[in-house]
N, C-alpha and C positions, 0 to 999 in steps of 0.2 A: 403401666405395667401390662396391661391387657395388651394395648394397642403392638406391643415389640412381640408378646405370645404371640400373638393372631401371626405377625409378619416370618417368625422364625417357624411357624408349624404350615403357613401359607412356602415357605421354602424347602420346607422340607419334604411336602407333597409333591413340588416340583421336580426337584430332584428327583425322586424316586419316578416318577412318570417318566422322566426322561430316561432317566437310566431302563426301565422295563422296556420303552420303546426302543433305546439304542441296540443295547447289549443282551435282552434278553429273548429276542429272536427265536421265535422254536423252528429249526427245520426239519423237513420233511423225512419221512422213510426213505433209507438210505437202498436201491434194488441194488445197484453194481457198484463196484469201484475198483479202477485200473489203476497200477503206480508204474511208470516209466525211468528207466535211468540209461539213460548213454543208446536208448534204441533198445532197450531188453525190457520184458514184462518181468518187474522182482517182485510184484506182490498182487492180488486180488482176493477181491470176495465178492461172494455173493454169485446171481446166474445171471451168465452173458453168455449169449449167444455165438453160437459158434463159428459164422459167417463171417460175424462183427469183430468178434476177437482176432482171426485169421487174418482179417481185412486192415486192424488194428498196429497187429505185432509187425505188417507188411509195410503200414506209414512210418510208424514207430522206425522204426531199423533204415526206414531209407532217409529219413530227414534227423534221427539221432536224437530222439526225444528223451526229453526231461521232462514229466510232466503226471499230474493225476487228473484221470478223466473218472467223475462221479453221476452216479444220476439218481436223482430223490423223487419220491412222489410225495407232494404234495397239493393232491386235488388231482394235479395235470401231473405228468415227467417232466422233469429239468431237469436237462444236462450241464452237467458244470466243468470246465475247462481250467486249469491252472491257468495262473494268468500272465508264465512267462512265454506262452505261447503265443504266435504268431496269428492276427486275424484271418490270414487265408487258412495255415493248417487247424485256426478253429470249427472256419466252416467245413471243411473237408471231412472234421472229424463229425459234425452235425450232419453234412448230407449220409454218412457212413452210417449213423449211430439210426437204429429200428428202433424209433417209437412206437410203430403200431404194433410191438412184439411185448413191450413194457404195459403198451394203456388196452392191455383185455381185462375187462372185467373177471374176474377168479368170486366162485360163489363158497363159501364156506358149506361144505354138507353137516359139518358137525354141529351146527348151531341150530340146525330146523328141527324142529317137535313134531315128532310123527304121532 
């Protein structure tokens, strides 16, 4: 009796580990995100830069994009690219995209004790 406890609570931790590894994923802070349809920007949030954008809606429109382009920080920026997008216009869209405008350190003034 013991011996099937031990194995059904031994499987059940498994489970669950696995499932926290797969599926529970925490991503990172989400700074921008662009949505694409047919070459038209229909949707964003967040601050994107205004070069990027320009440079963005100009890809967009000439290659006829479907697509959402996001970027998180977590630690570092990641860009994330939809994935029916093409490896050349991903890197196009990486050389485009300013990280060094995303990875400044921003100091909170509200938090310091004067």
């Amino acid at each position: 009796m013991t011996d099937t406890l031990l194995k059904v609570l031994f499987l059940a931790v498994a489970v669950f580990l696995i499932y926290k590894l797969i599926f529970a994923r925490k991503s990172g802070l989400t700074l921008m995100e662009m949505h694409f349809k047919d070459g038209r920007m229909i949707k964003h949030k967040g601050k994107i830069q205004d070069k990027f954008e320009r440079e963005m809606r100009a890809l967009a429109k000439k290659e006829k994009l479907t697509c959402v382009v996001r970027a998180e920080r977590s630690g570092n920026v990641r860009l994330h690219v939809s994935a029916n997008v093409g490896d050349n216009l991903t890197q196009q869209i990486r050389n485009l995209f300013p990280f060094e405008y995303y990875e400044k350190v921003t100091v909170d003034n509200s938090k310091k004790v004067g």
